[in-house]
C-alpha positions in Angstrom: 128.4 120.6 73.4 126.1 118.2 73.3 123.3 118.1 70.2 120.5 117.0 72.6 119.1 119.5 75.3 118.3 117.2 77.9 122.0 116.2 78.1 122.6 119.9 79.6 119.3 119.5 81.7 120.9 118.6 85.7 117.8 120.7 87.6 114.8 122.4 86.5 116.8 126.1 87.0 118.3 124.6 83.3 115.0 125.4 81.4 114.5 128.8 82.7 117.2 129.9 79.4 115.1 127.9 77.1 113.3 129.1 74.1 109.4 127.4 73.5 111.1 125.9 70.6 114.2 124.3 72.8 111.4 123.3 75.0 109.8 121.2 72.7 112.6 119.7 71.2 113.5 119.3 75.1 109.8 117.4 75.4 110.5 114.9 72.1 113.7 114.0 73.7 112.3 112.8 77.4 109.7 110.8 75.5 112.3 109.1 73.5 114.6 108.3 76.5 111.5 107.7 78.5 110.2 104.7 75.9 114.1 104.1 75.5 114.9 103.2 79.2 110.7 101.3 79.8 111.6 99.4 76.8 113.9 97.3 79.2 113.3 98.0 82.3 109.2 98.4 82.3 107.5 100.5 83.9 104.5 102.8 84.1 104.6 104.1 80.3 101.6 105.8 79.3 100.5 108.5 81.8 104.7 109.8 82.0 104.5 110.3 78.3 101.4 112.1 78.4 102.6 114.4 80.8 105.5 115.7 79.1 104.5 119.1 78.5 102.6 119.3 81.3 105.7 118.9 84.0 108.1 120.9 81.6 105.5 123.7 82.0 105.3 123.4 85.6 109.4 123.2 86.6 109.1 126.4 83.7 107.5 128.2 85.7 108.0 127.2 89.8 111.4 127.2 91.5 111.3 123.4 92.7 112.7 122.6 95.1 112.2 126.2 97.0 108.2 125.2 95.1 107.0 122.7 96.5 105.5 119.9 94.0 103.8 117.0 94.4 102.8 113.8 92.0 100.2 111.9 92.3 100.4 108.4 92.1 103.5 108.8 90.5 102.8 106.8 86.9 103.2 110.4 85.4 106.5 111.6 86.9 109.4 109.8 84.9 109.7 113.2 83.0 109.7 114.5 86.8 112.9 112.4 87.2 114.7 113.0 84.6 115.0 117.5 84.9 115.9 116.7 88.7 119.2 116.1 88.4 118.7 111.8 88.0 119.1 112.0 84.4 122.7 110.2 84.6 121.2 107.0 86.7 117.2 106.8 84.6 118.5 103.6 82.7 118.6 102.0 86.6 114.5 102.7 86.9 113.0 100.0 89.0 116.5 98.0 89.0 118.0 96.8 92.4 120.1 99.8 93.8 118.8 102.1 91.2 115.6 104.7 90.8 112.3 104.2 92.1 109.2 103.9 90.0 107.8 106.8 92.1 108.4 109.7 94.0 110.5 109.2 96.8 111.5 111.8 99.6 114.8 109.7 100.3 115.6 110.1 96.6 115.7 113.4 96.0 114.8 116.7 97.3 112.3 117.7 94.6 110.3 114.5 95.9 108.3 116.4 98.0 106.2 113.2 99.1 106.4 109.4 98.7 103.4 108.4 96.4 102.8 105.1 94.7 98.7 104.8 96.0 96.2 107.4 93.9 94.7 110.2 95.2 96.5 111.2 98.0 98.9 114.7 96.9 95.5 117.0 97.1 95.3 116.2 101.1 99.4 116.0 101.2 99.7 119.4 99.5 97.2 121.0 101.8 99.3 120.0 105.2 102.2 121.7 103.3 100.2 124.8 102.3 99.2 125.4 106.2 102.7 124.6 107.3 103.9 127.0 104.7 100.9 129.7 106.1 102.0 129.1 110.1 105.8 129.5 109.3 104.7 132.9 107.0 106.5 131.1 104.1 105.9 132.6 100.7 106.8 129.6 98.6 103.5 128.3 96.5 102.3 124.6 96.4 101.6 122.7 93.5 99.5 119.3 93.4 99.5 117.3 89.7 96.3 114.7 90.0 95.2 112.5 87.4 91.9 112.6 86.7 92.1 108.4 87.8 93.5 109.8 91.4 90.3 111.9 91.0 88.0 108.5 91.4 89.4 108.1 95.0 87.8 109.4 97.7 90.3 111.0 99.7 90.8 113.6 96.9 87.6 115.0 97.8 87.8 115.0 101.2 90.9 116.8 100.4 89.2 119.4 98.1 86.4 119.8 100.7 89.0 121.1 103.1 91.4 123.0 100.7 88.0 124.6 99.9 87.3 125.4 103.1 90.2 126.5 104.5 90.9 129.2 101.7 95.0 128.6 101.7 96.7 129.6 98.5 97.4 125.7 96.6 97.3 124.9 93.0 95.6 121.8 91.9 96.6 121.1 88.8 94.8 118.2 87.1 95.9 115.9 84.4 92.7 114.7 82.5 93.8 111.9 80.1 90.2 110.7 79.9 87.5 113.3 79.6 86.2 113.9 76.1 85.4 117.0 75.4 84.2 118.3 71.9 85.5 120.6 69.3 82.6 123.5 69.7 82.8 123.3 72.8 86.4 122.4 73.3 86.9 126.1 71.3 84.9 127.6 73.2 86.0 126.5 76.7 89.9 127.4 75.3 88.8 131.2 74.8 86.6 131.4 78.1 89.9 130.1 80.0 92.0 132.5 77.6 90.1 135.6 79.1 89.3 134.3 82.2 93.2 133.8 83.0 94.3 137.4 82.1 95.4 139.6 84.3 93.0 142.3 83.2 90.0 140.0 84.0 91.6 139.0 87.4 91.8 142.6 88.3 88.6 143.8 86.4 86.6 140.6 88.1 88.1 141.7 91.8 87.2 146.0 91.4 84.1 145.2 89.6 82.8 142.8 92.6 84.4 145.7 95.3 82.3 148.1 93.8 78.8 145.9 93.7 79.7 145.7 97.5 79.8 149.8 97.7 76.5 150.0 96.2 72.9 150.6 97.3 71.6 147.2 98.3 75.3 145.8 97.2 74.7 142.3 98.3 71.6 141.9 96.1 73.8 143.0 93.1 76.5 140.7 94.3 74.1 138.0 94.1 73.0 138.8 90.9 76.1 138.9 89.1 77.3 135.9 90.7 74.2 134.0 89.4 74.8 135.3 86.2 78.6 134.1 86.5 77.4 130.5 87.4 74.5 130.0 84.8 77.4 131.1 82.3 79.4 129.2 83.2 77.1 126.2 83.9 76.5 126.6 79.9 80.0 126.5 78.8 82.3 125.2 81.1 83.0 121.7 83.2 84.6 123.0 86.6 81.3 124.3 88.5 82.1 121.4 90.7 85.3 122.7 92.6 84.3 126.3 92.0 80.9 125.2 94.6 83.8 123.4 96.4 85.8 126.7 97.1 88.6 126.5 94.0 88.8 128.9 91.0 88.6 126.9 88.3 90.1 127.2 84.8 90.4 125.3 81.9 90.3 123.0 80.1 93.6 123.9 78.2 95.6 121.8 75.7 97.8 119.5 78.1 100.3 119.3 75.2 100.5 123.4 74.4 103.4 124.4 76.2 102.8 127.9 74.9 99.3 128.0 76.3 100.3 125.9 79.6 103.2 128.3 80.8 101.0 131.4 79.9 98.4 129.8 82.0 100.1 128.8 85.0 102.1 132.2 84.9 98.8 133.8 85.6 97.4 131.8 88.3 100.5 131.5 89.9 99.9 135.4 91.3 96.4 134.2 92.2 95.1 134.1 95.5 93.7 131.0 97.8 93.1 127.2 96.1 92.8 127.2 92.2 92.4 124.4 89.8 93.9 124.0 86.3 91.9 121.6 84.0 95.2 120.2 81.4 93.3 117.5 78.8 96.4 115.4 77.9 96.4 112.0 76.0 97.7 108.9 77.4 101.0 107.5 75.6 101.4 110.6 74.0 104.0 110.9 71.3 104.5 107.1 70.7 101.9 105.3 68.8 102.0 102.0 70.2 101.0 103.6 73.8 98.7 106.0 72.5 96.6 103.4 70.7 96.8 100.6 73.6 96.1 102.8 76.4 95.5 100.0 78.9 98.3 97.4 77.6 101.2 100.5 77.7 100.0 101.7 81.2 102.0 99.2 83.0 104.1 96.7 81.5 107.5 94.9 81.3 109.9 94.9 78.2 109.1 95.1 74.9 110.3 96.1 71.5 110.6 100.0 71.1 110.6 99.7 67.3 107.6 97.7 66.5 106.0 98.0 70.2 105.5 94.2 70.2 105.8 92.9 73.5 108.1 90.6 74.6 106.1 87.4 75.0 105.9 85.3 78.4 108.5 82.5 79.0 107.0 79.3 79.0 105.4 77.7 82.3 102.6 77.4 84.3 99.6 79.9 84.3 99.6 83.0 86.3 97.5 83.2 89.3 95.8 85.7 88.0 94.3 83.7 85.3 94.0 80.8 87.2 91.8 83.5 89.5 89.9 84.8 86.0 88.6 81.8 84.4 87.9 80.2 87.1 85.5 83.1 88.2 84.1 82.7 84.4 83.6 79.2 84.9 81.9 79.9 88.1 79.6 82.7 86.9 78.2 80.1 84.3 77.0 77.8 87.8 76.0 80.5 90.3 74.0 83.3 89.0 74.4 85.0 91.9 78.2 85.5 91.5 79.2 89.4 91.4 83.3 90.5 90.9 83.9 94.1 91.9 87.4 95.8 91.4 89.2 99.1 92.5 90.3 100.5 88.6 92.4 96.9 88.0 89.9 94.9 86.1 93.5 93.5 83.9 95.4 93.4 86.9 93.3 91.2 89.5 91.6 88.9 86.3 88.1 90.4 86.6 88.2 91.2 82.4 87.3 88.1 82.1 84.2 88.0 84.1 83.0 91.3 82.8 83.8 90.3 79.2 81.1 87.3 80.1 79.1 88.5 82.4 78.7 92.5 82.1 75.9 92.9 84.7 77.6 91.4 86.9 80.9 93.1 86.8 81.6 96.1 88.6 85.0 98.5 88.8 83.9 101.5 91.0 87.5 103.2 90.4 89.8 104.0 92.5 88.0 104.0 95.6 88.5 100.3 97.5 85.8 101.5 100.7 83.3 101.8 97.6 83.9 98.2 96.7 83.9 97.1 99.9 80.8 98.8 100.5 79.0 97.8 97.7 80.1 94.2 98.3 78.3 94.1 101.6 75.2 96.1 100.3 75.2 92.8 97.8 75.8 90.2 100.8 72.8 91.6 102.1 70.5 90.6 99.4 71.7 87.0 99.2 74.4 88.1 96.4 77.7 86.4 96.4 80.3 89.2 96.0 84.0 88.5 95.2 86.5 91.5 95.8 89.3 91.4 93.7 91.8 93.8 95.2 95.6 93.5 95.4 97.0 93.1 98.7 98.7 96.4 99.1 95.3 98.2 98.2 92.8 96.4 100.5 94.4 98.8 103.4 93.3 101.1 102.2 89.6 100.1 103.4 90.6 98.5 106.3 87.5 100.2 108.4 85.0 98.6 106.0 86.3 94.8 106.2 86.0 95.3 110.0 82.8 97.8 110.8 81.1 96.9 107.6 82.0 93.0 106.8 82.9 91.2 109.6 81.1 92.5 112.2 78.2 92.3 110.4 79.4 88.6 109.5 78.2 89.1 105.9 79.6 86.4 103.2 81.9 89.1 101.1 84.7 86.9 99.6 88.2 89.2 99.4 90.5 88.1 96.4 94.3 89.8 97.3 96.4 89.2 94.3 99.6 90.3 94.6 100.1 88.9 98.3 103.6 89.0 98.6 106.6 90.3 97.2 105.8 91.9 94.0 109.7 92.8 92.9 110.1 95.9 90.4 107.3 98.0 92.3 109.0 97.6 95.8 107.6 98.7 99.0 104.7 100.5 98.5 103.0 97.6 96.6 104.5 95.0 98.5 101.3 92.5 99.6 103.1 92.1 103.4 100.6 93.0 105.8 97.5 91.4 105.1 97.9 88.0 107.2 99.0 90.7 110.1 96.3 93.1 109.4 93.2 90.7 108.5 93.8 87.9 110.8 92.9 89.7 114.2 89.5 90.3 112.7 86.7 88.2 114.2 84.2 85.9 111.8 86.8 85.8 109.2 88.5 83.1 107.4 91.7 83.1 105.7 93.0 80.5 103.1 96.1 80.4 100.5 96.6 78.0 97.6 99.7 76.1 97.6 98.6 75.4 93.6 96.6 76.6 90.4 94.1 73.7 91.4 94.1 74.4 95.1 92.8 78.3 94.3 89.8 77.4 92.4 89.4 75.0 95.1 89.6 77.7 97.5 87.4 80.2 95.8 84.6 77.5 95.3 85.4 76.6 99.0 84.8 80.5 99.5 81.8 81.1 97.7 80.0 78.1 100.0 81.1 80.0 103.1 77.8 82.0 104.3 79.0 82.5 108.0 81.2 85.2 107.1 83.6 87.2 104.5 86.8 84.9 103.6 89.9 86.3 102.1 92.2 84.2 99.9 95.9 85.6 99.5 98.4 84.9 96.2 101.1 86.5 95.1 102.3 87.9 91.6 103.8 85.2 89.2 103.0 81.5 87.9 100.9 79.1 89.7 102.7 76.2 90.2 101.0 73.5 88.3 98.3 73.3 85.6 94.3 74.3 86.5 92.0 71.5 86.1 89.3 73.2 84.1 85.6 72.3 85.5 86.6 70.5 88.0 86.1 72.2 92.1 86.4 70.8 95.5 84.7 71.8 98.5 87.9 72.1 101.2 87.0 70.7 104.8 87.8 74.3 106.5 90.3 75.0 108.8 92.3 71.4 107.7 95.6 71.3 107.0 97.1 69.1 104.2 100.1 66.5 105.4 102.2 65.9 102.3 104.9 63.4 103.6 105.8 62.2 106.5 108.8 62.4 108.2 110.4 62.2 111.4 113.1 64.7 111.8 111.8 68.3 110.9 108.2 69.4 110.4 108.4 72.3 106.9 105.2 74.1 107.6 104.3 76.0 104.6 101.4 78.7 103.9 100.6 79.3 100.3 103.7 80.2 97.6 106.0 78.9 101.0 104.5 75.4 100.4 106.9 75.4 97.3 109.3 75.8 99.1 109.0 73.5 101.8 108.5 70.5 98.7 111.9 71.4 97.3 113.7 72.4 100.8 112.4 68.5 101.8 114.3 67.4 98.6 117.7 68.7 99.5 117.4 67.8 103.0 116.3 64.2 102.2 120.0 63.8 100.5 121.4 64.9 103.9 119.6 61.5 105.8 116.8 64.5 107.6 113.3 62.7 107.1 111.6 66.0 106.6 107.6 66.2 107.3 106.0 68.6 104.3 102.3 70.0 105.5 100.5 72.3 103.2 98.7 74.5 105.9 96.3 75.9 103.7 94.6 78.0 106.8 95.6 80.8 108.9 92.6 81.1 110.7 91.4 78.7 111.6 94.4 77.1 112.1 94.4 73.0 111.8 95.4 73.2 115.5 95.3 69.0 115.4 97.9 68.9 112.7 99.9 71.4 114.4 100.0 70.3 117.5 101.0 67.2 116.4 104.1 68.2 114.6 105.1 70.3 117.5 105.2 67.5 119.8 106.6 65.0 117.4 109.0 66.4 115.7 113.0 68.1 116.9 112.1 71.3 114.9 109.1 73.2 113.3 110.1 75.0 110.8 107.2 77.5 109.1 107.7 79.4 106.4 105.9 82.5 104.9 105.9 84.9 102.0 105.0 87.9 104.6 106.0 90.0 107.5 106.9 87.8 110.4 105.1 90.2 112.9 101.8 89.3 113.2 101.9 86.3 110.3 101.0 82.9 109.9 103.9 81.9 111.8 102.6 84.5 114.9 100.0 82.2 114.6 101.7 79.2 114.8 103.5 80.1 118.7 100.2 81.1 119.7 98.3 78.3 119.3 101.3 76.7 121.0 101.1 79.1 124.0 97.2 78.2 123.9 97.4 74.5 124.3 100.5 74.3 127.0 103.1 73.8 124.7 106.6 74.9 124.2 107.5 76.7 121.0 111.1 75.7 121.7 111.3 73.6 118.7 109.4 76.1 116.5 111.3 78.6 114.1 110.2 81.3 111.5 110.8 82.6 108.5 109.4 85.3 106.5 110.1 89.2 106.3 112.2 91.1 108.7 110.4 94.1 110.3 111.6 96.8 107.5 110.3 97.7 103.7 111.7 95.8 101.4 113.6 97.8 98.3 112.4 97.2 94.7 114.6 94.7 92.6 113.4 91.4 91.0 111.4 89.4 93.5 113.3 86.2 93.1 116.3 87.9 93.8 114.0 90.1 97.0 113.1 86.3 98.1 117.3 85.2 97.8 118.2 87.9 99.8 115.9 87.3 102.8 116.6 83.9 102.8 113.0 82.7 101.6 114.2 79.9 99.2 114.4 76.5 98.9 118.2 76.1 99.7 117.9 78.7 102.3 115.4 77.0 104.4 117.3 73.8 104.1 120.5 75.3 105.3 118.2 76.7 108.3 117.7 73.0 109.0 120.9 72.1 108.6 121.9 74.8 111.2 119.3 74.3 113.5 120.0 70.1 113.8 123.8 70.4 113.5 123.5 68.1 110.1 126.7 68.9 107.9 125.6 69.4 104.1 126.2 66.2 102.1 129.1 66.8 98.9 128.6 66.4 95.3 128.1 62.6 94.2 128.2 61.4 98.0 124.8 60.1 100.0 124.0 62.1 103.1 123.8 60.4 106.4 120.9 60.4 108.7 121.9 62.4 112.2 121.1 59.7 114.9 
């Protein structure tokens, strides 16, 4: 038999037999194979080490998968994954073929619901707690939130309704963030003590049955409960969701498994929506995370011994710095400037503004209609707001671009970083849509940089744009080519850029696809095709001169685009043909299929759907009947 207890862990009936002390032998052992396996692979570090105790406490106590459970966001459920019988294949987290990063219904049966955007289990859980209630189901529902999926504003539309509709769901949140003091830390740990008991349950229930029984009942009832709430006012921090309709209790010790399982042993026999307040600390249980909170949130490989991480291979910049200092260097010129972000200042390069300029920096959580909102409440007093949200994220207030900003034609400039494929993450932060989803909105321009120089271009080209919001797309990765610091050009809009000439093929590229079009026209040029290279820059407007052109001048158009081909740039392309009377016969796109693309590296997601350099030349090839030229021997040009 094997000396480690998670080796003999296949489902969460396993812990059941354990002792508190197996169980926290059991807890040092996930963190260790946890920080073993995101060593390599990467991952979402910090919040699954932190709750540790917390969801060996839970599968303690619920039957999963009879129970249902669900995660939000999904950061915190690696320990989730490994006591659900995926222990054997953890080591192939975020790997092509291998584990997601986050819940996922497909992967197993204890993944109750697919979650990789915050704040959405509280609403998710309640649709199961009233399918549970119709089919007179007895099994209980459990919803872990963060206290960061707490900043979202579907989580309280979501309490307002579990609230209101009474059903018996456990909230459990995971507070990695809220400071709370020794006195009253003490203090709030004996309140919850008592207040958890079975004895107080019962006593709490008789006693207010019998105010009810007596003379002028109500007005006793009143009483005590005001007396309840001004205690509890005094002493504790969940008067919030108990005016909201949950029985609160807490805070405990999130890393107490002793305390945890006693707790949610009692409120499981409780009846209608309760909340249970777990204070837990980020990284817990390796040093490195605990002390860099933000850097071990979220990272790539690194060095498990000394927690150094593994540096960057040379090359260019990434767009997300390119996107950083230039805002800086553009704050320093227009006092106006304003960068708001949903709870990624690191991740869309708005640090570095704040850093600079703190009154001007905003991060309103995880709640993207609150940015949006607030930078059209800015537009309005002559402000110039910049957006910074990835891709995948601005859906999320897709009402507010249209009702609020473009209808209203107000100058809010949208930053999507990570428009594209974004590789380890996979589909449910995949930047594919946007093109689709933002380009049938009226008053509303849309760019992408080919280049590093070409996006501070465009974001200076942006910020001089007062007839309407703009949004400027790039994808995760290096900017090809170096920034030219203090240097920015005002872009004619709506102009392509023609970057050779040719006669034979027209590449069309829009954004990272330019890339691709340069090096496809390369190859291609050894096989005697005179390729034509334009930089489109726009998808709305479109350079319908330049376009038009090509179409009629050229024996193919071939455009290429790192997004979903319904509804994309090349959409755009066939029908701006179809509007000036011409036939799209010699036009061709690529781009993504209609499916969700898997998580694996995103070169490799970009070889496999074709969307390369040698892949868009052999579409050439195939389209013009031109044979590949060998090794060592010049190409000839197809008459």
């Amino acid at each position: 038999m094997s000396a480690r207890i998670l080796e003999r862990i296949d489902s969460p009936r396993d812990l059941k037999a354990l002792s508190f002390e197996q169980l926290e032998k059991l807890a040092a052992e996930i963190r260790q194979e946890i920080v073993s396996v995101v060593s390599v692979q990467g991952g979402h570090l910090g919040a699954s080490l932190g709750a540790v105790e917390l969801t060996l406490a839970i599968h303690s106590v619920f039957d999963a998968p009879e129970d249902l459970i669900v995660w939000d966001v999904g950061h915190q459920a690696y320990g989730h994954k490994l006591l659900t019988g995926r222990r054997q294949r953890f080591h192939t987290l975020r790997q092509e073929g291998g584990l997601s990063g986050f819940p996922v219904r497909s992967e197993s049966p204890f993944d109750t619901f697919g979650v990789a955007h915050a704040s959405t289990a509280l609403g998710a859980a309640l649709g199961m707690a009233v399918a549970r209630d119709l089919r007179k189901e007895s099994r209980r529902i459990v919803a872990v939130v963060g206290d960061g999926g707490m900043t979202g504003g579907v989580a309280y539309e979501a309490i307002n309704n579990i609230g209101h509709l009474g059903t018996d769901l456990l909230v459990v949140l995971n507070d990695n963030e809220m400071s709370i003091s020794k006195n009253v830390g003490a203090l709030s740990k004996y309140l919850t003590r008592v207040t958890t008991s079975r004895v107080y349950s019962k006593f709490e229930a008789e006693l207010w049955e019998l105010l009810g029984k007596m003379p002028q009942g109500d007005k006793a009832r009143l009483l005590a409960s005001r007396m309840k709430e001004g205690m509890k006012n005094l002493v504790a921090p969940g008067m919030l969701f108990e005016e909201l309709g949950l029985r609160y209790f807490g805070p405990f010790d999130g890393h107490d498994l002793r305390v945890l399982v006693d707790a949610l042993q009692h409120v499981k026999k409780l009846k209608g929506p309760v909340l249970l307040h777990a204070v837990t600390v980020k990284g817990k249980g390796y040093a490195f995370a605990e002390e860099k909170q933000e850097v071990f949130h979220g990272l790539g490989s690194f060095d498990k011994v000394t927690g150094a991480i593994k540096p960057a291979q040379p090359g260019p910049p990434p767009w997300t710095r390119v996107f950083g200092e230039a805002m800086v260097e553009l704050g320093a010129r227009e006092p106006r400037l304003v960068a708001i972000t949903a709870a990624m200042p690191s991740g869309t390069g708005t640090k570095l503004f704040g850093e600079k300029y703190p009154e001007r920096f905003f991060d309103v959580g995880i709640a993207e209609q609150a940015a949006v909102l607030l930078a059209c409440g800015l537009a309005t007093q002559g402000m110039k707001p910049v957006a910074a949200i990835y891709s995948t994220f601005l859906q999320r207030a897709y009402d507010q671009v249209i009702h609020d900003t473009a209808l209203q034609k107000l100058p809010v400039v949208f930053v999507l970083d990570r428009a594209g494929l974004v590789g380890d993450d996979g589909p449910t932060h995949n930047g594919v849509f946007d093109i689709a989803y933002l380009r049938s909105i009226p008053n509303l321009v849309l760019m992408a940089p080919a280049d590093a120089d070409e996006l501070r271009h465009m974001l200076y080209t942006a910020l001089h744009h007062d007839l309407g919001p703009v949004a400027l797309r790039f994808p995760r990765g290096n900017a090809p080519g170096a920034p030219t610091a203090g240097r920015f050009e005002l872009l004619p809009l709506g102009k392509a850029q023609v970057l050779r000439a040719g006669e034979d093929v027209a590449l069309v590229g829009y954004g990272t696809s330019v890339d691709w079009c340069v090096r496809a026209a390369a190859l291609l040029e050894a096989d005697g095709v005179l390729p034509t290279v334009v930089n489109a820059r726009f998808a709305k407007p479109l350079d319908a001169e330049v376009l038009c052109r090509l179409v009629q001048q050229h024996r193919l158009v071939l455009v290429a685009e790192e997004h979903q081909l319904q509804g994309g740039f090349g959409t755009a392309v066939l029908e701006l043909c179809e509007e000036h009377g011409l036939s799209p016969a010699p036009v061709r796109r690529l781009g993504i299929p209609d499916r969700f693309i898997e998580h694996a590296p995103r070169e490799r997601q970009l070889e496999l759907l074709g969307l390369t350099p040698a892949a868009i030349a052999a579409r050439v090839r195939a389209e013009l009947g031109v044979p590949a030229s060998r090794p060592g021997v010049a190409g000839t040009r197809r008459p």
